[in-house]
VEXGUTI-853155 format. One line per field, with one value per residue (C-alpha): x, y, z; residue in one letter. Coordinates in Angstrom, 3 decimals, always signed. Each point is the difference from the previous one (the first is absolute). Example, Ala and Ser with C-alpha at 12.3 -4.5 7.8 and 13.67 -1.06 7.14 Angstrom:
BEGIN
x c(+12.300;+1.370);
y c(-4.500;+3.440);
z c(+7.800;-0.660);
rest c(A;S);
This chain:
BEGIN
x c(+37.921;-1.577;-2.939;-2.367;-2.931;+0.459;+0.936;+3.585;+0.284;-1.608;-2.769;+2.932;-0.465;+0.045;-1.987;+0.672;+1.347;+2.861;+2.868;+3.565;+2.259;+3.672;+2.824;-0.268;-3.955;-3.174;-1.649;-3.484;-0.518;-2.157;+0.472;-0.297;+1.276;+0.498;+3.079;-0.519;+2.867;+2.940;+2.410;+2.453;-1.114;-3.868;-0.648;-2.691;+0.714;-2.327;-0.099;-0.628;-0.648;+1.037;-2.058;+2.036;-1.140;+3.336;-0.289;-3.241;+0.425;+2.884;+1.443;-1.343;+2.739;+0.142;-0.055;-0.182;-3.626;+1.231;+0.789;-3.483;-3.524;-3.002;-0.372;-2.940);
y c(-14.635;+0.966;-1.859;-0.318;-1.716;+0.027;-2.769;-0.277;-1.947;-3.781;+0.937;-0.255;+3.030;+0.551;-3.333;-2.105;-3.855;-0.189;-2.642;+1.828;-2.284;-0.242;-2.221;-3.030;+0.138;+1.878;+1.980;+0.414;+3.732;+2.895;+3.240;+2.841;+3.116;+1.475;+1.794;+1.163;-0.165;+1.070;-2.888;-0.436;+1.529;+0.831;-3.616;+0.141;-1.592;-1.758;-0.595;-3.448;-1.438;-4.063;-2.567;-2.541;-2.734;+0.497;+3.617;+1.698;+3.936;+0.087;+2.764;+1.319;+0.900;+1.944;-2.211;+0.881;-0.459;-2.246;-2.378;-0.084;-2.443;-0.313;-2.727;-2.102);
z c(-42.137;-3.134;-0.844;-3.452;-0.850;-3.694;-1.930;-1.119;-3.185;-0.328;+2.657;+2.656;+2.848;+3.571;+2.006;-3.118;+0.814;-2.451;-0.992;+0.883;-2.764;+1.297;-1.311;+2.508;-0.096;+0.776;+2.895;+0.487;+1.344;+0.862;-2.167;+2.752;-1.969;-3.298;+0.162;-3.505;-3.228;+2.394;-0.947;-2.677;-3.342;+1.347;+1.104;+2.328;+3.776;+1.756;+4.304;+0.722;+3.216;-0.194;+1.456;+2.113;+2.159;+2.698;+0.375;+1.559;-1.697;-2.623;-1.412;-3.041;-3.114;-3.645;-2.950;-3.699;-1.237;-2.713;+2.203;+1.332;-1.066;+1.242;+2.537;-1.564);
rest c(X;X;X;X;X;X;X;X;X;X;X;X;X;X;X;X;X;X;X;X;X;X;X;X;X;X;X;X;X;X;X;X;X;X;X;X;X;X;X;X;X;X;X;X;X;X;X;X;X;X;X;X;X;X;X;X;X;X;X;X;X;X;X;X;X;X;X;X;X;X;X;X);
């Protein structure tokens, strides 16, 4: 895994507590790499590791940046 330590736009970046916004609601997550802008027309993709309360070490997945805020 690739990781940075640079900021990706809005302050998000690798150890940042972010807001992953889906249709049915929100997920409070863990950035945990930068994958840089590989997706769809340069988007940059983000590694996020979820925090759930039924499953002790989830799997981490790519999402768009956009769809990414800051957890306050």
């Amino acid at each position: 895994m690739r990781q940075t330590k640079r900021s990706a736009t809005g302050g998000i970046g690798v150890g940042s507590r972010v807001v992953y916004h889906m249709p049915w609601g929100t997920l409070n997550a863990e950035v945990v790499e930068d994958r840089g802008n590989i997706g769809w027309k340069g988007r940059r993709i983000m590694r996020i590791r979820p925090f759930l309360m039924a499953v002790d070490d989830p799997e981490p997945f790519e999402v768009p940046l956009k769809d990414l805020t800051l957890a306050e």
